[in-house]
N, C-alpha and C positions, 0 to 999 in steps of 0.2 A: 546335460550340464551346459552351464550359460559362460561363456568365455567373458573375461573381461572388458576385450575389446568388440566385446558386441553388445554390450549396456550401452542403451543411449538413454540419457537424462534428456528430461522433454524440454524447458523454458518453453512451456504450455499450458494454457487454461482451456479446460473442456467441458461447455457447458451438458448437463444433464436434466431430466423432467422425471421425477416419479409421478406419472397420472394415477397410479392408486389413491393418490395419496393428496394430489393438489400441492405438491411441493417441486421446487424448481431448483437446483443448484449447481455450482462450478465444482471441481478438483481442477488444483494448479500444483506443478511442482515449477522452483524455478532452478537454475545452474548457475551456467556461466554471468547472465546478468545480475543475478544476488550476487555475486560474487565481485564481480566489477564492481560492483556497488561499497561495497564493504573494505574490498581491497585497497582501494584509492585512498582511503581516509587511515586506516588501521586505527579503528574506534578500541576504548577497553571494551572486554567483556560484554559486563554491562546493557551499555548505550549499544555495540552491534547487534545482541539477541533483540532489542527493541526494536531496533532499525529494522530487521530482517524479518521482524512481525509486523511490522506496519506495512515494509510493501508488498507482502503477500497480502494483506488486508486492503491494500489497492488495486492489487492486481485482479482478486478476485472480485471486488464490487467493479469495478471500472468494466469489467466484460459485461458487468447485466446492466450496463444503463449505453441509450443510443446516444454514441457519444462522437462526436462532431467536433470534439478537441481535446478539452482535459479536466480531469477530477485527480482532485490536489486534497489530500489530508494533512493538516496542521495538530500536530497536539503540543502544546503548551502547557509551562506550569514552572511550579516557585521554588522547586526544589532543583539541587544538580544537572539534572538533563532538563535544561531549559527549551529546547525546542526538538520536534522532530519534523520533517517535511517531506514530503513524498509527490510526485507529480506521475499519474499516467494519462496517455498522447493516445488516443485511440489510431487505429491505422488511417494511413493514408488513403489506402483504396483496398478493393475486395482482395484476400490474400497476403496481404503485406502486413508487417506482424506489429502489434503495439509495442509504443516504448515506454518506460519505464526510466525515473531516477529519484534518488533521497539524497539526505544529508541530515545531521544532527550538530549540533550546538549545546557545551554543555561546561561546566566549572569543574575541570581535574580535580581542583584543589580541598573541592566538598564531594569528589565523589566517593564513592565505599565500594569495595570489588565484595563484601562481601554482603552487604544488604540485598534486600530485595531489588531488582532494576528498578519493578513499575512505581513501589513506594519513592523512587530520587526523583521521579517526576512533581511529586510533589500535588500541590490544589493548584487546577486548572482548567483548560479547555481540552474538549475533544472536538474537530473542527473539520466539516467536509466541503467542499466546493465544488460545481460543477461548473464549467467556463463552455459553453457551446460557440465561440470565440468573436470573429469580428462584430461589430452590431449587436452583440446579446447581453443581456444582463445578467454576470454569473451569481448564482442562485449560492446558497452562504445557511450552511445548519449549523448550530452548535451548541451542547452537552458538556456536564460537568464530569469527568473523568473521575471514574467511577468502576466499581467491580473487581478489582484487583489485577487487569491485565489489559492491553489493547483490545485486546478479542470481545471481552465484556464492554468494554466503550464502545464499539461498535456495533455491540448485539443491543443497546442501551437505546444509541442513538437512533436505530431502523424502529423502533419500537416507541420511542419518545418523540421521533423528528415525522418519521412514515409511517406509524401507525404499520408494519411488516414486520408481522416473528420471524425472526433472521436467526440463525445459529452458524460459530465458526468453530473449526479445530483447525489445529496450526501448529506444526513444529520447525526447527531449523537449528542447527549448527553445524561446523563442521566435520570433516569428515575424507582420509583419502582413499583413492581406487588405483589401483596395480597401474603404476605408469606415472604417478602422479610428484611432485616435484614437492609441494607441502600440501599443507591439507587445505579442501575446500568448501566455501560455505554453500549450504544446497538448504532447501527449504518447501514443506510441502502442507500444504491446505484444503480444505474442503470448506464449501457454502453451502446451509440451506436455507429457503425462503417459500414462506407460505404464501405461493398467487392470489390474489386479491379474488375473495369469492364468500358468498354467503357463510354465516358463521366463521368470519373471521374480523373484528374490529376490537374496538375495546368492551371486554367480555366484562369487566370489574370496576366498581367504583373507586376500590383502593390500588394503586401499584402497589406491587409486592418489592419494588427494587432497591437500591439502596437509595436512600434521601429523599424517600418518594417517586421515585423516576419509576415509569414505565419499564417493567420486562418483558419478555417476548409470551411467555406461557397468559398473559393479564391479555393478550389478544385474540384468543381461540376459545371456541365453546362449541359443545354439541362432539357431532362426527369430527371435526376439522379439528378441536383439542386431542381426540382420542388417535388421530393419523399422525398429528404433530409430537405427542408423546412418543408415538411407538417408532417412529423414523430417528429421533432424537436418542431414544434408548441403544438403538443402533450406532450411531455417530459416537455416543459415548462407549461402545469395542472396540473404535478402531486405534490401532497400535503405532506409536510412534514411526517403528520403522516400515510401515505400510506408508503409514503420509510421505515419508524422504524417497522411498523406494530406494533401487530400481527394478528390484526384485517382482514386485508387483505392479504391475502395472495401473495408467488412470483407470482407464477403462475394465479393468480386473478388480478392481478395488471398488469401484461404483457397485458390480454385481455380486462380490464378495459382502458388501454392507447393506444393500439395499434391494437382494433380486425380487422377496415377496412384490413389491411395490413396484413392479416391470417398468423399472429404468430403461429412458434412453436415451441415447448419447447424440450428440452432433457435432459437426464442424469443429476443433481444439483452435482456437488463435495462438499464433505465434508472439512471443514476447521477447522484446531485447532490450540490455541497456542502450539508454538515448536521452543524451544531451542538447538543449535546444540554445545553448546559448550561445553568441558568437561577437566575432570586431563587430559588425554591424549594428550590431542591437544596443553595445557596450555603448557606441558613436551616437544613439538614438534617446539613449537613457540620457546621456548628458548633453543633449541637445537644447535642453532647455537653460544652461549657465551660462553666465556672462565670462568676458576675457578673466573677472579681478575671482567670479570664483575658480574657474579654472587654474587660478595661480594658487589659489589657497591649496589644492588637490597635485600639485604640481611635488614629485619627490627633488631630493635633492639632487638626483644624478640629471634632472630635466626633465625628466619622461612623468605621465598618468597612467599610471596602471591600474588593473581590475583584475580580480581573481574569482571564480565563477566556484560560488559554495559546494554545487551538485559533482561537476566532476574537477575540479581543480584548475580549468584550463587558465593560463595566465597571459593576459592582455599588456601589454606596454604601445604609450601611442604619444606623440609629440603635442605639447599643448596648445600649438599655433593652430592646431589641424580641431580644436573642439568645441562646443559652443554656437551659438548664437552668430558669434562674432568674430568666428573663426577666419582666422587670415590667410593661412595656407591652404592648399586640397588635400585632400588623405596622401599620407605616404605609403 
């Protein structure tokens, strides 16, 4: 028997390799950082289940690419939940854990608690960045949002944008455990991706996808469709409360889904909520205004303030001190 207080919840992504099979994928579950994430804003319903699907859908591409700063998902669109965004930071150095942060934007006033979420997003974009940061030019994919859920936009775009049959499963909501003060949001996922190897490209003249768009099965033929079927038939057993855990473990869950296919595991990176934004940056953004617009941005109590969308932090700064033509030095 498993005591409660010896559950630990990972806020870890742990990549995996089936070499039977020429397929490469992550399990991530997150915790405390989903949860951060969510908490801060206390979104409805809705726009949270969304949120907390995209950044697992970050978390888990963001581990398979060498990432040297950050991959940022944008999805947009015309309906109620007008934006969502997502930023992950890869680590600083070997061992130190990536961070992680979102936010959403959205009209209370048209939203429905009772519709479907991904329907309030409306016609849009699905939108990926990769920023390999100073000196680089970040690299920019984007896809009509499509399929009926973030998971499908994403399996859309690796298949429309990278030519890579990508598959995800993904659950999340909340949830409490003995000790626990309310309940919390916890969230768990799986990637898989066919390594780039003969008999895999575009296998069809037609997409089979919605509006034409490329699906992930239009890229595989021969052996490498018949591995990609049968790994996939798999993924489609797995059980909601397998992906949440804690009962199961990543690494238990990988050989519970996939042992014909001699998985194996390595290295899990650690992930935390993490906010990059600061006075600094605030001071550097408006660095480029003059005294008259600094007055326009001036509140009436005297002060310029800035409120930081991801995690809330709130800036208040004297206007003598900003600008071009700033007269004062920071206070």
């Amino acid at each position: 028997m498993t005591l409660a207080s010896e559950i630990a919840w990972d806020d870890a992504i742990l990549p995996f390799q089936l070499d039977r099979a020429d397929i490469r994928g992550r399990v991530a579950r997150l915790d405390a950082s989903l949860d951060t994430i969510l908490t801060q804003h206390a979104y409805p319903m809705p726009v949270a289940g969304l949120v907390a699907e995209a950044v697992m859908l970050t978390a888990l591409i963001g581990q398979t690419i060498k990432l040297r700063w950050r991959l940022s998902l944008q999805i947009r669109g015309d309906g109620p939940i007008r934006l969502i965004a997502t930023d992950y930071y890869g680590p600083d150095e070997e061992g130190a854990p990536a961070r992680i942060r979102a936010f959403a934007s959205f009209d209370e006033e048209r939203l429905s608690l009772k519709d479907n979420p991904f329907t309030q997003i409306g016609r849009g974009m699905f939108a990926m960045v990769i920023d390999q940061g100073e000196g680089m030019t970040p690299y920019q994919g984007i896809t009509p949002l499509s399929g009926g859920s973030l998971s499908s936009c994403a399996e859309t775009y690796f298949a429309q944008s990278e030519q890579l049959p990508t598959r995800f499963a993904i659950a999340a909501g909340q949830s409490s455990m003995p000790g626990d003060e309310a309940p919390r949001w916890r969230a768990g996922g799986i990637m898989l991706q066919h390594m780039p190897a003969a008999g895999v490209g575009v296998a069809t003249d037609e997409a089979s996808g919605e509006d034409g768009l490329l699906s992930p099965t239009d890229l595989v033929t021969g052996e490498a469709e018949e591995n990609w079927t049968r790994v996939n038939l798999l993924l489609d057993t797995v059980e909601e409360t397998e992906l949440l855990g804690p009962h199961v473990t990543t690494d238990g869950l990988i050989v519970r889904l996939f042992h014909e296919d001699v998985p194996r595991a390595f290295d899990a990176q650690p992930i935390r909520f993490g906010c990059t934004c600061s006075e600094i940056k605030v001071r550097e953004s408006l660095s480029i205004y003059s005294a008259k617009d600094i007055a326009h941005m001036t509140r009436e109590d005297g002060t310029v303030t800035a409120d930081c969308q991801f995690c809330g932090a709130h800036y208040s700064m004297q206007p003598e001190t900003l600008g071009f033509e700033a007269t004062s030095p920071e206070s």
